[in-house]
C-alpha positions in Angstrom: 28.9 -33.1 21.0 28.6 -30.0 22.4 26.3 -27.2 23.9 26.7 -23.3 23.6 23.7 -21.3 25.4 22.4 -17.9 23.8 20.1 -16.0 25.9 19.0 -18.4 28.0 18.5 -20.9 25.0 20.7 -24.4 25.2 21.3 -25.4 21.4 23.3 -28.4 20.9 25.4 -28.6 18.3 28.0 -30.5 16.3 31.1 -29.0 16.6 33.2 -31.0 14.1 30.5 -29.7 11.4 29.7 -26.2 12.6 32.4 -23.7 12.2 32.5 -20.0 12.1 33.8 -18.1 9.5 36.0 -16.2 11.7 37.6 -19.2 13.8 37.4 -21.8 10.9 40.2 -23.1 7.9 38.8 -20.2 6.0 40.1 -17.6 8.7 42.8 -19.5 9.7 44.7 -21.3 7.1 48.4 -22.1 6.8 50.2 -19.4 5.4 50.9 -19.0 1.8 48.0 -21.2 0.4 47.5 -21.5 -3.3 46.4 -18.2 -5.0 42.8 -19.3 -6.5 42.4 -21.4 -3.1 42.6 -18.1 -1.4 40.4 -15.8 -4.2 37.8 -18.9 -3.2 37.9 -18.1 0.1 37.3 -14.3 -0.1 34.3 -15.1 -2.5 32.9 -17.1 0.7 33.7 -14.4 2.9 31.9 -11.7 0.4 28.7 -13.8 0.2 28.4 -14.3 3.4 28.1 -10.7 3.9 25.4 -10.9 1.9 23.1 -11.7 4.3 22.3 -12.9 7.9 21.0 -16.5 5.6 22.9 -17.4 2.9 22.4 -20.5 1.0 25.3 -21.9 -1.7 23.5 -24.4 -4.5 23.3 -24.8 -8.0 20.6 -24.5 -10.5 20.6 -28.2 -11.1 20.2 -29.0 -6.9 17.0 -30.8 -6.8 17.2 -29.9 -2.8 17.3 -26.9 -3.0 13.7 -25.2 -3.8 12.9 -27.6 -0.4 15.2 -25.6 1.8 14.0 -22.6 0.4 10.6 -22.8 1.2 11.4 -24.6 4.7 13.3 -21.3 5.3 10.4 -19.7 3.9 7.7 -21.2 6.4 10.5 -20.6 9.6 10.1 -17.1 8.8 13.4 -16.3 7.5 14.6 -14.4 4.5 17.8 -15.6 2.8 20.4 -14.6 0.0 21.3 -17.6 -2.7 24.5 -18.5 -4.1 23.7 -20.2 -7.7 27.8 -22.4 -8.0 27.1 -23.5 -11.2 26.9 -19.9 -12.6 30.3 -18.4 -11.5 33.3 -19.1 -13.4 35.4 -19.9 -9.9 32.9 -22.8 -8.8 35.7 -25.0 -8.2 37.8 -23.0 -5.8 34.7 -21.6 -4.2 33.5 -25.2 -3.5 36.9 -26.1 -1.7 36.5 -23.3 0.6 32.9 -24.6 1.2 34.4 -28.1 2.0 37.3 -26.4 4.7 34.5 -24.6 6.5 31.7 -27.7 6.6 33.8 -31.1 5.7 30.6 -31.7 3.8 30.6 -31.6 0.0 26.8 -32.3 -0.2 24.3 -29.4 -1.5 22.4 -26.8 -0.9 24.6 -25.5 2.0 23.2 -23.5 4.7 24.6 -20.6 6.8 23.7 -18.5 9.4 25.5 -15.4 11.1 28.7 -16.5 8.5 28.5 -20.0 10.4 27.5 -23.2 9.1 24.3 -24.4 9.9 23.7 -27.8 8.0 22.7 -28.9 4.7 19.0 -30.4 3.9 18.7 -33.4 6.2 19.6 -31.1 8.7 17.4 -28.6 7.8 14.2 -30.9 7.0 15.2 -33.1 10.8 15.1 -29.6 12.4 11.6 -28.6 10.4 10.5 -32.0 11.3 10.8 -32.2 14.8 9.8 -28.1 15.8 12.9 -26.9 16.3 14.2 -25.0 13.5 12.4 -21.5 14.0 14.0 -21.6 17.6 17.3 -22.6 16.5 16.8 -19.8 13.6 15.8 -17.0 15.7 18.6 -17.9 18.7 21.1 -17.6 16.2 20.0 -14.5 13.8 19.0 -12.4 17.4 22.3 -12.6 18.1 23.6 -10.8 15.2 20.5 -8.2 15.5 22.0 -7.5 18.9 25.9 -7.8 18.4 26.4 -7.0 15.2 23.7 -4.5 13.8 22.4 -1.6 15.0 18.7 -2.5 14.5 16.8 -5.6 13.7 14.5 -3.4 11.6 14.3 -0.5 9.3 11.5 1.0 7.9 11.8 3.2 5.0 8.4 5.7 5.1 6.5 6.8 7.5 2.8 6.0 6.4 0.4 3.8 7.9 1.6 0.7 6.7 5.0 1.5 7.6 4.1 2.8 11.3 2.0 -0.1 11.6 4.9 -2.9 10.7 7.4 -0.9 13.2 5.1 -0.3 15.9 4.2 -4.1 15.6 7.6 -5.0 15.8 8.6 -3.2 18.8 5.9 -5.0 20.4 7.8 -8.3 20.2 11.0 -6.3 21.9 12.2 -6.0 18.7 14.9 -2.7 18.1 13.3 -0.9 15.5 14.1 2.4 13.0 11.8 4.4 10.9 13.1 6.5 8.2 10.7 9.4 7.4 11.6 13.0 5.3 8.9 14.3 2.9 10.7 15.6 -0.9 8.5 19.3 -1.2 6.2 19.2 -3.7 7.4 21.6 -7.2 4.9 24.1 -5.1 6.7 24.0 -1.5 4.1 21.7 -0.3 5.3 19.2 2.8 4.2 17.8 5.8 5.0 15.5 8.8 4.6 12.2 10.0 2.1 10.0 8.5 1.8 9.4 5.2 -0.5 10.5 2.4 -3.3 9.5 3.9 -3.0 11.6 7.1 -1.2 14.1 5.3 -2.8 15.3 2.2 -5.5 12.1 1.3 -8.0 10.3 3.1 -8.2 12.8 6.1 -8.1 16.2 4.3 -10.2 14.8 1.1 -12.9 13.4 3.5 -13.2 17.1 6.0 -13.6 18.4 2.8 -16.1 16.5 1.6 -17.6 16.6 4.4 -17.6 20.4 4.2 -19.5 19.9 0.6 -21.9 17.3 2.3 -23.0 20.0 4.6 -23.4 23.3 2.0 -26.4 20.8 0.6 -27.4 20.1 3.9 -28.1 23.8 5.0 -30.0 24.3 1.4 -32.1 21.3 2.3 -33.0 22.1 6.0 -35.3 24.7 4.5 -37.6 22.1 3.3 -37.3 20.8 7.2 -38.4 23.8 8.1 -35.3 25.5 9.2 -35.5 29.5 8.4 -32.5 31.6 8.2 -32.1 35.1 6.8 -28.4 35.4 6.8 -26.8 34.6 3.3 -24.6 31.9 3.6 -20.9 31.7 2.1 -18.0 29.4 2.6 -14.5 30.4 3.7 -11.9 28.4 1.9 -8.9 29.7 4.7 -11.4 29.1 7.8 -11.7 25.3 6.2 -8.2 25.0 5.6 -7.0 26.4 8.9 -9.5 23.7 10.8 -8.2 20.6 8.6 -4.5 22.0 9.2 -5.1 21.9 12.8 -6.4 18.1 13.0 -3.2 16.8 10.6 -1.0 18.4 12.9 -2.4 16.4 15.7 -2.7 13.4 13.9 1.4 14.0 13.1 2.0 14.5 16.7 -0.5 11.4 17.8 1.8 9.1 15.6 5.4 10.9 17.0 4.0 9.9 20.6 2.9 6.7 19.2 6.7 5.5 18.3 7.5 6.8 21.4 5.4 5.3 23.9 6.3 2.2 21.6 10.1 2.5 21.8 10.2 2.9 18.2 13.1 5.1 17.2 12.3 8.1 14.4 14.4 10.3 12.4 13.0 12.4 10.4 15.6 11.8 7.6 15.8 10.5 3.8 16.9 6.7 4.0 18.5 5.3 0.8 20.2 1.8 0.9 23.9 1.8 0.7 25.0 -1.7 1.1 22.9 -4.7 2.1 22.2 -4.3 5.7 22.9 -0.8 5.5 20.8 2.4 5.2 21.8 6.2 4.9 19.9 8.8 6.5 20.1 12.3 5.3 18.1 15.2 7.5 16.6 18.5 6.1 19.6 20.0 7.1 22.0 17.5 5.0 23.2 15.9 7.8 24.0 12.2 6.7 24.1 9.0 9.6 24.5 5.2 8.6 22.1 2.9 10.6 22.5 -1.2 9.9 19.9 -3.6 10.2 19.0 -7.2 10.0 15.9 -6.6 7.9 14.6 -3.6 6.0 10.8 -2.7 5.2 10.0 -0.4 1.9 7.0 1.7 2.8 7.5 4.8 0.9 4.2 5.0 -0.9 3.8 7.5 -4.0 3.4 11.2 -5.1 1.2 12.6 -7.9 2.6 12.1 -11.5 3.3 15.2 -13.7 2.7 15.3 -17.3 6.0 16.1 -18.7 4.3 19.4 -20.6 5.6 22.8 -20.3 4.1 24.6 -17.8 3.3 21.4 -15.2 5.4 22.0 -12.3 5.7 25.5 -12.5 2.3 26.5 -12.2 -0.2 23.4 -11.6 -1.4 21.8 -8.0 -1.3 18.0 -7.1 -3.4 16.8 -4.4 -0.1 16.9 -2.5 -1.2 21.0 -2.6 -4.5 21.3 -2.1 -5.8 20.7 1.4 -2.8 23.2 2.7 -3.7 26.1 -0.1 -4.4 29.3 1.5 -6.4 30.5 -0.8 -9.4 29.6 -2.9 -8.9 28.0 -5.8 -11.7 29.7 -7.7 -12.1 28.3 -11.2 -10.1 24.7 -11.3 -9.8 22.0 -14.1 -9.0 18.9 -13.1 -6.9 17.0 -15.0 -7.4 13.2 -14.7 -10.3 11.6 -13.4 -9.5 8.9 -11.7 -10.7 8.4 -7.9 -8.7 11.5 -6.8 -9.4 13.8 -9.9 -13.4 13.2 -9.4 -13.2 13.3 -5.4 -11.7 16.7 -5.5 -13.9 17.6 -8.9 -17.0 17.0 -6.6 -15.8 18.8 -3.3 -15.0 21.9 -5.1 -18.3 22.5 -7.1 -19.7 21.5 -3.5 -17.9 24.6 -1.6 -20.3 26.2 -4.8 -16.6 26.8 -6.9 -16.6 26.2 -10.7 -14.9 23.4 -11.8 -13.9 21.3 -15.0 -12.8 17.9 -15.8 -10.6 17.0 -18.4 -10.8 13.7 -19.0 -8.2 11.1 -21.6 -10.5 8.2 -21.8 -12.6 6.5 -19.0 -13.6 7.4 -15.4 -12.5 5.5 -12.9 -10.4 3.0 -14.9 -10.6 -0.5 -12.6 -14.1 0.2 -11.2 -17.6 -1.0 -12.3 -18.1 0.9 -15.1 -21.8 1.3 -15.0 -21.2 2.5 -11.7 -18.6 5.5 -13.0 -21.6 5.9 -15.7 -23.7 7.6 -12.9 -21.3 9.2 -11.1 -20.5 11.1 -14.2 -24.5 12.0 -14.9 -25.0 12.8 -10.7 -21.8 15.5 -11.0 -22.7 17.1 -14.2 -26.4 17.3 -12.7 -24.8 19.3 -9.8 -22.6 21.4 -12.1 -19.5 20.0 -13.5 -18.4 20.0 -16.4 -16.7 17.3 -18.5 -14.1 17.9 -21.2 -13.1 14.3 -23.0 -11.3 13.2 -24.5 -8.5 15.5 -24.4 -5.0 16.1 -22.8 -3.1 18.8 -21.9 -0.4 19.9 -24.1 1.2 23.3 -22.6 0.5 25.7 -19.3 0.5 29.1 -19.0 0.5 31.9 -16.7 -1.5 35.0 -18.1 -2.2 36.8 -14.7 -0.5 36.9 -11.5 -1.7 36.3 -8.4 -4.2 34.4 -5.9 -5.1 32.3 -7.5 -4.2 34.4 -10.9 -5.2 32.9 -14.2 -3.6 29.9 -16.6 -4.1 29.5 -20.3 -4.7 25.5 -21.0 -4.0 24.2 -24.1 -4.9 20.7 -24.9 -5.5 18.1 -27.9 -7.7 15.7 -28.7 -6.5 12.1 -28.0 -7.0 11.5 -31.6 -5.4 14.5 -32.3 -8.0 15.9 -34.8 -8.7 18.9 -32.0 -7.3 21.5 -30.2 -8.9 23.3 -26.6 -7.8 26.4 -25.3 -9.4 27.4 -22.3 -9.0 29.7 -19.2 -8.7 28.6 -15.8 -7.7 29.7 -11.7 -6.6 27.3 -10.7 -5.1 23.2 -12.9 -5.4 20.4 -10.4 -3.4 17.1 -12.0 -4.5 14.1 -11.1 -3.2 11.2 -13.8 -2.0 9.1 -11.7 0.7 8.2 -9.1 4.6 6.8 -9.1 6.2 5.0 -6.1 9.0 6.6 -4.4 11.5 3.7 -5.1 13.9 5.5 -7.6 16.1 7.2 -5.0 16.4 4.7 -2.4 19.3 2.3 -3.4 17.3 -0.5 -5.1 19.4 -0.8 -8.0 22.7 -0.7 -5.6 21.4 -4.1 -3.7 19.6 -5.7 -6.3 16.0 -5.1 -4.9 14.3 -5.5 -8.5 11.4 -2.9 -9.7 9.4 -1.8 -12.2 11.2 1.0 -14.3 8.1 3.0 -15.4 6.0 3.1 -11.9 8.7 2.4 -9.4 6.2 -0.4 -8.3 8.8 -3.4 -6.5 7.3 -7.4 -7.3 6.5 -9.1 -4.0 5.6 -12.5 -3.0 2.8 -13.9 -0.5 4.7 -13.1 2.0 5.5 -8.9 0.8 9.5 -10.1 0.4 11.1 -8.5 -2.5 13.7 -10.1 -4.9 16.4 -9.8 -1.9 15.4 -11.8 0.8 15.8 -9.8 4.1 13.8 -6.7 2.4 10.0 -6.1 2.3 7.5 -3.9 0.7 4.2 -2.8 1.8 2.0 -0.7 0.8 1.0 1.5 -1.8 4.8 0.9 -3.6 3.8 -3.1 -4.0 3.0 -3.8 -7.8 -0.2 -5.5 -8.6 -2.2 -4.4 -5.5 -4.5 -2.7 -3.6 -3.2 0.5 -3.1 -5.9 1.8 0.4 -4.6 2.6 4.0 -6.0 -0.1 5.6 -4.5 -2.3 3.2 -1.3 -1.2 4.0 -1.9 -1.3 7.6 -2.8 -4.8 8.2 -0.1 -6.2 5.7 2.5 -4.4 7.8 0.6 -5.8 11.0 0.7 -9.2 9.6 4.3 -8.8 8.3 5.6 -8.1 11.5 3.8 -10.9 13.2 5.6 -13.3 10.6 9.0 -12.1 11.0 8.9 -11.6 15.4 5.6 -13.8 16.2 7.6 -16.4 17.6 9.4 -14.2 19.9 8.5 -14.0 23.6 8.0 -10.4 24.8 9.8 -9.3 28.3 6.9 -9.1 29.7 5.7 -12.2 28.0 2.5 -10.3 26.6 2.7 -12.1 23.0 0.3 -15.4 23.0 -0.1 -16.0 19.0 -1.1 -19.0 18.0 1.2 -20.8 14.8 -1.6 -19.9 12.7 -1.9 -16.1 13.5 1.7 -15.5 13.2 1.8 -17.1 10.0 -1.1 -15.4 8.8 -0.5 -13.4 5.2 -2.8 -10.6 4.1 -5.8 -11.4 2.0 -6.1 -9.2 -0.7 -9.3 -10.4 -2.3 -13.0 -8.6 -1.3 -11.3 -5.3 0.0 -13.8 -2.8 0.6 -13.4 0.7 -0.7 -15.3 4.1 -1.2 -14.9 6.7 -3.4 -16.2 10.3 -2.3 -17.6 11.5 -4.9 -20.5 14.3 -4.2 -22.5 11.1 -4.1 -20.3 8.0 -2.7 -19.3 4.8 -4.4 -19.0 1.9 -1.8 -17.5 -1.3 -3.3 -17.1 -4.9 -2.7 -15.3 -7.4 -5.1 -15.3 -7.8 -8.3 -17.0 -5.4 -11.3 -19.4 -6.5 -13.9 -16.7 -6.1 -16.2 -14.1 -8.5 -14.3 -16.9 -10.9 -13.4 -17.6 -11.4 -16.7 -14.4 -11.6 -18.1 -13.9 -14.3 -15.1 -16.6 -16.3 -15.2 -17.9 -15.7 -18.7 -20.9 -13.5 -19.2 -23.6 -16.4 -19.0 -22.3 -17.7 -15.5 -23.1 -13.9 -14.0 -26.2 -12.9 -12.9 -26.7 -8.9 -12.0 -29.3 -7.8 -9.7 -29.8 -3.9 -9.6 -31.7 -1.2 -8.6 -32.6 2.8 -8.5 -33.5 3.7 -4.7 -34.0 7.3 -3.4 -33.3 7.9 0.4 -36.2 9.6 2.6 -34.0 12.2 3.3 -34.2 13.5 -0.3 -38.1 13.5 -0.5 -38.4 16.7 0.8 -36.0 18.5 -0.8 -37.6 16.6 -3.8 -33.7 15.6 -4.7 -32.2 13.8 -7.6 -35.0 10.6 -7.9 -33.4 8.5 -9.8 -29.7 8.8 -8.7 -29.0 6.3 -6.1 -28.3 3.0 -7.1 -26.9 -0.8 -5.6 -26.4 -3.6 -8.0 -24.9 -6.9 -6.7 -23.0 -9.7 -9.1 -23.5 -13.2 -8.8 -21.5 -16.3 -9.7 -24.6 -18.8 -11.0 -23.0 -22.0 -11.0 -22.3 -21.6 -7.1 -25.3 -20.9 -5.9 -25.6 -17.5 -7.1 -22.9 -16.8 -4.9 -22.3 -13.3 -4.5 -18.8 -12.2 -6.2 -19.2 -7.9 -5.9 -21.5 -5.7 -3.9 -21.5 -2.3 -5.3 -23.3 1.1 -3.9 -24.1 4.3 -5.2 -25.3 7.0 -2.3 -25.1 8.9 0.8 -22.9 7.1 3.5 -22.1 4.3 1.2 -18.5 3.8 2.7 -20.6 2.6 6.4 -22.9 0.5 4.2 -20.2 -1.3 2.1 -18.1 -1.9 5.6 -21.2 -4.8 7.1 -21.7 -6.5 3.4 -17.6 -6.7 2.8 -18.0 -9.4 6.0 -20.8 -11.1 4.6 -18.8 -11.1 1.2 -15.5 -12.6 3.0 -18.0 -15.9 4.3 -19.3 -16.6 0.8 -22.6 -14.8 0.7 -25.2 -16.1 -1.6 -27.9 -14.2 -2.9 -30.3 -16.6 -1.3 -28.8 -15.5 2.1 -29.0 -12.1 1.0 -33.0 -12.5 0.0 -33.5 -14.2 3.9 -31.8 -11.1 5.2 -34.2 -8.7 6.8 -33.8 -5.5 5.9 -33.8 -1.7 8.1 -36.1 0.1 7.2 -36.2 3.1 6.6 -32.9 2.9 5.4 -30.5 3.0 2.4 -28.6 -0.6 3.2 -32.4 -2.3 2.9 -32.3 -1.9 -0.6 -29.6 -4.8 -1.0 -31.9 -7.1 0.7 -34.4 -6.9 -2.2 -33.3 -6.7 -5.3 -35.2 -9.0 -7.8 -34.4 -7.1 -10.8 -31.9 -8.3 -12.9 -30.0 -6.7 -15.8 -30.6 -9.5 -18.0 -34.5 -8.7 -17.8 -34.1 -5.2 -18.7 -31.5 -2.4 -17.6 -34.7 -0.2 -16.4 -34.4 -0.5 -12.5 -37.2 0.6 -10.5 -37.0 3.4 -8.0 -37.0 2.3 -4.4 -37.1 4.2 -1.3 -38.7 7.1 0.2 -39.1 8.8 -2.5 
């Protein structure tokens, strides 16, 4: 036996079974071995390229899927050799046998050196020492023989949050960050879309609407005024302009003060462990690393109709336009399309929705339902169910004027209608296309750009991640994307110890995964959607529509009794689970600050809230969030809910 030390670690090993690829039989052989001996042993040498963990097996290896996920629980990705299904197995299995003098299977390196096989693996699991062992050897190849242990690819929250995490376990770290123009010029800086042209911009704006219905209420208050009142689009933009351009510069000082290094350049894969970054100016580096993070998030689909790019908006365009939009149709009406519907007739603008088929596809319907009935009480107008077909320009200018054409989805009718300003909003594809997957094998979906993940956010190749909005099958919200990145990079560096020895986590809070069930969410519509769980709709189709009891209820806040506003609009409902003690299963809230009332009742939601508990709940009064601590109305009974509330 034998020691070697690596910062400051002593890890014993057995020499006469752990050789290195570069001082072994396989780099040193006798001249002028046999021909397929020597194509074996350049296979080896490939695959262990392939990866800081590389495991050789076959499909039949009843040991293998046991490594794996002890791998797995170490925190440590891996690349897998499959013997059985290459045509050299034989020669490639010698050249195992020169480097380990072990024929046994699933075979296990690390930095191109032999590391054991699974008795070795499951002794080290056993007795605590094989995320040490791990980590000792794979820093050493972070250090010496990449440039980085991480890269991030994007520069949105959940990628800033997973690199910014990372550095905080000493950990060298890369983001990647260049924003593609929109078809309109449209780009921004560090942040994301949600800094950048989403959640910031779409809620100042909102905001902006909130308080046009404020002033014409205050006169009920008793607020007098003479002066007319009017609403500068450019002042508004200007202001909201202002505050992204801080936020960008908040998160540059951000990776600085955390020692994270930035380029604002493209990054597309190029081999493995290796990324290409291209500047605005063309300028192209290569950067390695140990372990790669995809956090490129999505831009706003286009139609495919003539006319699209060259003279509609996204979202991507909106908040920076610098001038009024006038009269818009918005095409799509998903969360986006209705948000920026109900800000624009807010700011007193005229504004039509075209809508395919539902609103809000994936929310409560029911919910949606009055959403549609508040907006078209406070002017909108909806258009279903059509699609557009062709864009024109028929006057210059700005904003000038666009011909719309559009069909029927049954294709029995034609629109033709004249417009300012065409806002698309039908939908969003992840920025995957152009980054290398196809080169290393990272596998996504071909329509979205949407990339699989497991528990753990690894993709199909094992040392590369995905967060965010680019992850098929989930959430796609900032604060989603923010604590899975958090959480990622507490998995992968958790069991590091800082310099300054700041890091304490427990086992269990650097192995913690992100939960994706009971996310809270909002939608700002004129009147906000707060939401909790699951919809009627998935409830039932869960639980079968006799386990699921609905409570509801109409409430009007006291702020709208003077202004006599919109009695009947407001509405809560909450879903119940019967069988398990009426356990609450989706909250759901329709009215002013709903986002701050959903926030309290998405805890209460993540401890198994019962409607009993709800009932014993005392409520605020007087305030909106009370009404959830009385409903006794249930849908079953009747779908007539009575008005509660101040009004």
């Amino acid at each position: 036996m034998g020691n070697s030390v690596r910062k400051g670690i002593a890890v014993f090993v057995d020499q006469t079974r752990i050789k290195s690829v570069q001082n072994s039989a396989l780099g040193a052989a006798a001249a002028g071995p046999h021909p397929q001996l020597k194509g074996g042993r350049q296979t080896v040498e490939g695959y262990l390229c392939k990866g800081s963990v590389v495991i050789f097996t076959g499909t039949t290896c009843s040991r293998y899927a046991q490594v794996s996920e002890t791998l797995t629980l170490a925190g440590t990705s891996y690349f897998t050799v499959q013997l059985d299904q290459r045509g050299d197995k034989q020669e490639v299995q010698h050249a195992l046998w020169q480097l380990t003098q072990q024929r046994s299977l699933p075979a296990v390196f690390v930095n191109k050196s032999y590391f054991g096989d699974a008795e070795k693996i499951f002794q080290m699991h056993r007795d605590g020492t094989l995320r040490d062992l791990l980590r000792t050897e794979l820093g050493s190849i972070s250090e010496g023989g990449y440039d980085y242990d991480l890269v991030v690819i994007g520069g949105g929250s959940g990628g800033l949050a997973a690199a910014k995490e990372a550095a905080s376990f000493a950990k060298k770290v890369l983001v990647l960050d260049l924003v593609t123009p929109s078809p309109k010029g449209a780009t921004w800086g560090l942040g994301g879309t949600c800094v950048n042209v989403g959640c910031i911009p779409k809620k100042l704006m909102h905001q902006a609407a909130l308080l046009g219905q404020a002033i014409q209420d205050s006169r009920r208050f008793g607020w007098e005024f003479e002066q007319q009142v009017s609403h500068s689009w450019s002042c508004m933009t200007a202001a909201i302009q202002k505050r992204i351009k801080a936020l960008n510069f908040s998160y540059r000082q951000d990776l600085r003060d955390g020692k994270v290094a930035y380029l604002n350049a493209f990054g597309e894969l190029v081999t493995s462990h290796v990324v290409k970054a291209t500047d605005a100016q063309g300028k192209e580096t290569c950067h390695s690393a140990s372990m790669f993070i995809i956090a490129t998030g999505e831009r706003p689909r286009y139609p495919g109709i003539p006319g699209d790019r060259e003279f509609c908006i996204t979202s991507d365009d909106l908040f920076s336009l610098r001038h009024c939009p006038g009269h818009t149709l918005v095409v799509g009406a998903s969360y986006v399309g209705l948000e920026c519907a109900g800000f624009l007739a807010g700011l007193g603008l005229q504004v039509t929705v075209m809508v395919r088929s539902v609103l809000l596809r994936g929310f409560d319907q029911k919910m949606a339902q009055k959403i549609e009935e508040y907006m078209v009480l406070h002017g909108v107008q909806f258009l279903r169910p059509f699609v557009p077909t062709k864009i024109e320009q028929i006057q210059d200018g700005r904003p000038g004027k666009l011909r719309v054409t559009a069909v029927s989805t049954n294709g029995k009718e034609t629109y033709e209608g004249e417009f300012n300003t065409v806002l698309l909003a039908i939908g969003r594809d992840a920025c995957t296309r152009n980054i290398g997957l196809d080169r290393i094998g990272v596998k996504y979906n071909q329509q979205t750009g949407k990339i699989p993940v497991d528990e753990d956010e690894r993709t199909s190749v094992g040392h590369i991640y995905a967060i965010g909005d680019v992850q098929e099958g989930r959430l796609e919200l900032t604060p989603v994307a923010i604590q899975a990145g958090r959480l990622l990079a507490r998995r992968l560096y958790g069991g590091w110890s800082t310099k300054a020895g700041t890091h304490t986590h427990t086992r269990a809070h650097t192995h913690r995964q992100c939960d994706y069930a009971n996310v809270p969410t909002t939608v700002f519509t004129p009147l906000e959607y707060g939401a909790c769980g699951l919809s009627e709709e998935a409830a039932t189709e869960k639980y079968g529509q006799d386990d699921v009891e609905v409570y509801h209820a109409s409430y009007c806040p006291l702020e709208w009794a003077l202004p006599s506003r919109d009695k009947r609009s407001c509405y809560a409902k909450v879903v119940c689970h019967t069988p398990d003690d009426e356990r609450v299963v989706g909250i759901h809230v329709l009215g002013p600050n709903a986002g701050e009332i959903i926030q309290g009742f998405a805890v209460a939601l993540k401890c198994g809230l019962t409607k009993g508990q709800l009932d014993a709940t005392i409520g605020i009064h007087p305030v909106c969030a009370e009404v959830l601590t009385d409903l006794t109305v249930t849908q079953r009974a009747g779908d007539a809910a009575a008005v509660r509330g101040g009004c």
